[in-house]
Every structure is written in structure tokens, then in C-alpha cells.
C-alpha distance (Angstrom), angle and dihedral (degrees) to the residues before:
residue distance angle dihedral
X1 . . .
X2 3.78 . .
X3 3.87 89.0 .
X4 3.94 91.7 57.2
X5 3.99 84.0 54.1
X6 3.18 89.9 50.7
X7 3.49 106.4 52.1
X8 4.02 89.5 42.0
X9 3.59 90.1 50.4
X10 4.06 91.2 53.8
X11 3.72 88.6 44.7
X12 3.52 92.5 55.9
X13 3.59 96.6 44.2
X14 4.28 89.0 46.7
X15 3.62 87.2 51.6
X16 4.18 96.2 53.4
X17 4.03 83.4 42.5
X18 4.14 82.6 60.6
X19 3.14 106.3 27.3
X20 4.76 90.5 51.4
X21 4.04 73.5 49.9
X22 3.43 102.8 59.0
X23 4.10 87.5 38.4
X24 3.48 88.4 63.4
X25 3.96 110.0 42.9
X26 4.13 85.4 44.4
X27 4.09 96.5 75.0
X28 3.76 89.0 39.5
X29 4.04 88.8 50.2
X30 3.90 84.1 44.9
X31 3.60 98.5 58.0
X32 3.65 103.5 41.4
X33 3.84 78.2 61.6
X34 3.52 94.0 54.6
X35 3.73 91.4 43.7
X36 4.04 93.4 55.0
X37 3.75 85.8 45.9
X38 3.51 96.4 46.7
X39 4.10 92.2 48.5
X40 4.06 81.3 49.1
X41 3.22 93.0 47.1
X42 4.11 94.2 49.9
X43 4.25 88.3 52.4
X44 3.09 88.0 53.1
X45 3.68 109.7 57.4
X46 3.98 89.1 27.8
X47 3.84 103.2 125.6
X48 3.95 110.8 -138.1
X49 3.52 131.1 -164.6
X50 4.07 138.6 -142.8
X51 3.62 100.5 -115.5
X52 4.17 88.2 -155.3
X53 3.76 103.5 42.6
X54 3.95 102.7 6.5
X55 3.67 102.8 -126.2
X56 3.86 117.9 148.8
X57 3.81 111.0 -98.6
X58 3.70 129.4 175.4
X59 4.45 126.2 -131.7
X60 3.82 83.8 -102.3
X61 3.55 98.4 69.6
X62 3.60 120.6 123.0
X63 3.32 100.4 -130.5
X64 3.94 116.0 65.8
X65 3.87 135.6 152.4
X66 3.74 137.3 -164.8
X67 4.18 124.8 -128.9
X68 3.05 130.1 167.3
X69 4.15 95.3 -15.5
X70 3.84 79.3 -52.5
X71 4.17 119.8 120.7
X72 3.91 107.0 -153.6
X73 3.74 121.5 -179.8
X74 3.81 136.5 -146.7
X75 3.71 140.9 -153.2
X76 3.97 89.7 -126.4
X77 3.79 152.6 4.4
X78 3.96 92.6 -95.1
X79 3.75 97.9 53.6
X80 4.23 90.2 48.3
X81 3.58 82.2 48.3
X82 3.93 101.8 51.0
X83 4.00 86.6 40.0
X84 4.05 94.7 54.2
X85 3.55 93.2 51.8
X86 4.15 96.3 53.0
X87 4.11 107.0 -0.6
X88 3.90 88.5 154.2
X89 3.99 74.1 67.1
X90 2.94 101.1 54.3
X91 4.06 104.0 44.6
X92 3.99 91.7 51.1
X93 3.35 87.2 60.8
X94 3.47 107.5 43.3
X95 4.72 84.5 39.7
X96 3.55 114.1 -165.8
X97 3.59 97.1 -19.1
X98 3.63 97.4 91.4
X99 3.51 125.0 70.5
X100 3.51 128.2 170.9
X101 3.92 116.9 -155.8
């Protein structure tokens, strides 16, 4: 009889050992979710501008270039093209408001 006790009594107590384990990776599970969602979330809404003719574009436009470790997008094949051959150009004009991500 005291062996059955035993053995539910270390059952038990392996079960609480899991189960407080599983309680505490669940919230950090939960908000790396949130986190990725949230970053998704942020590209999504992010408004991005043309730096050649300042029409709103979104991050999955076909067109894209790189400067300066920066990735700016256009509205069309033209504008990409007129910005690769003189971005510096391009970002005087437009100052601070352009920002490529």
C-alpha cells in the first residue's frame, strides 16, 4: 500500500513539474507571436514613397533599387530607371522626406 502512495505521489508531483513548465514557455511562445505579427503588421501599413515622382507605392512593388544599404521602391519601371542612373538626384530633392527601409 505505501508503494501505490508512493508512486501516485511522484506522479503527481512529475505532473506539476510539467505542467509549471509548459505554463511558463506558453507566454514566451505567445509573444514572440505577437512580436512577428506586430513587425508584419508595421510593413504593412508603412506608407512608402516614389523617390522620382512621389506617388505612394507599397514594399511589394516590382520595381525596387538599392542605395546606400537602402531598398527604395517605385510605382514603375521608368521612375527605377531615372533614379538608378542619378539617385543622389533624386534624394536632394525630395530632403529628408524620403526614406528608404
Amino acid at each position: 500500500m505505501r508503494i501505490l502512495v508512493l508512486c501516485i505521489a511522484i506522479a503527481m508531483l512529475a505532473l506539476g513539474v510539467v505542467g509549471c513548465q509548459q505554463a511558463q514557455e506558453t507566454p514566451a511562445e505567445q509573444a514572440e507571436t505577437t512580436i512577428e505579427e506586430t513587425v508584419e503588421e508595421v510593413i504593412e501599413e508603412t506608407v512608402l514613397v516614389d523617390p522620382v515622382c512621389g506617388k505612394t507605392v507599397t514594399a511589394e512593388s516590382e520595381w525596387t533599387a538599392e542605395y546606400e544599404g537602402a531598398t527604395f521602391y517605385f510605382c514603375s519601371e521608368d521612375c527605377r530607371d531615372k533614379f538608378i542612373e542619378t539617385p543622389g538626384e533624386f534624394l536632394k530633392a525630395q530632403g529628408e522626406e524620403v526614406i528608404g527601409t
